[in-house]
Steps between C-alpha positions, in 0.01 A plus 500: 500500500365691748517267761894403483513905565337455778665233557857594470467829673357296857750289505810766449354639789693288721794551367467898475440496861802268586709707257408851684558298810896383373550843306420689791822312683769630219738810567496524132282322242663387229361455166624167488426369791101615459542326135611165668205558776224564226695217268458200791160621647369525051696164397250343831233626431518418131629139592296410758123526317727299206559242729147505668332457153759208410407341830163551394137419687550126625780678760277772613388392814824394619646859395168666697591305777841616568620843315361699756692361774792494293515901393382529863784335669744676238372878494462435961851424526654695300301826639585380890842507411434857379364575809754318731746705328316776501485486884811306610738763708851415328566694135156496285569358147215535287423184342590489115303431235686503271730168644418212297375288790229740597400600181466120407298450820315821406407408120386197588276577796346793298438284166285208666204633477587523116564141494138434562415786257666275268251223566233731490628621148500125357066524512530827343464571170810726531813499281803347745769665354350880397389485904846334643663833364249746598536314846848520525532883334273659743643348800828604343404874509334491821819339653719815340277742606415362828928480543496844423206638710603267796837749550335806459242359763836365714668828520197666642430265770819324575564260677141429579492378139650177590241398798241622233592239265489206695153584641427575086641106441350372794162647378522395105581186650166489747257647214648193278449257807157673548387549113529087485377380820148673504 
């Protein structure tokens, strides 16, 4: 039990950083928009190890091979455009997170590494179900919270906030490429 803790709260990390990162780009945070934030990033997270232990062991090295480059392409482009934004002359507008396309984009890039997790969970002698939920819950509170935090961050720094993020997406996105290739 004590290892789907552990488990859980490493990979909400992710997501609580790219959910400070799109909170700190909101003029005013709703509550419903950090529910659907926490509800996409939690439903991946919970899905993707679900997935992972359905595809089971004979896919693993095939899934080794290529998440990495997949949450690295994902989490890369979607912090440059953060930082072309960020620095193009004409009228800054703050990318949202809270659009479907780049929360999408975002869930899934941040919930790879759970897919593997998922594989890893099918040797385990770990209940599937009891640690899908405790997946998906703590990622949902750390995406809430990490909404939350991101705009009281955002108001104190600005508009730095934005050229922040994308180096933060650029860099999740480098440790994954990193954490897998060595």
């Amino acid at each position: 039990m004590i290892n789907i803790l552990f488990i859980s709260f490493s990979l909400a990390m992710d997501c609580f950083a790219v959910s400070i990162t799109g909170g700190s780009s909101t003029k005013k945070p709703g509550i419903l928009d950090a529910f659907k934030v926490g509800l996409f990033f939690g439903l991946f997270q919970a899905i993707m190890p679900l997935i992972g232990w359905l595809i089971g062991y004979s896919f693993r090295n095939l899934i080794d091979i290529i998440d990495h480059w997949i949450a690295f392409s994902l989490l890369a482009v979607i912090g440059i455009k953060m930082l072309y934004k960020a620095f193009k002359k004409t009228e800054k507008k703050k990318t949202a997170i809270t659009r479907l396309s780049t929360l999408l984009v975002l869930s899934v890039a941040t919930s790879i590494d759970a897919l593997v997790i998922g594989v890893s969970l099918s040797l385990m002698k770990i209940p599937l179900y009891l640690s899908v939920i405790i997946i998906g819950l703590f990622t949902f509170i750390f995406s809430i919270i990490g909404y939350f935090l991101g705009h009281k961050i955002g108001k104190v720094i600005g508009d730095k906030m934005e050229i922040i993020g994308g180096v933060i997406l650029i860099g999740i996105g480098i440790k994954i490429l990193i954490e897998h290739l060595l």
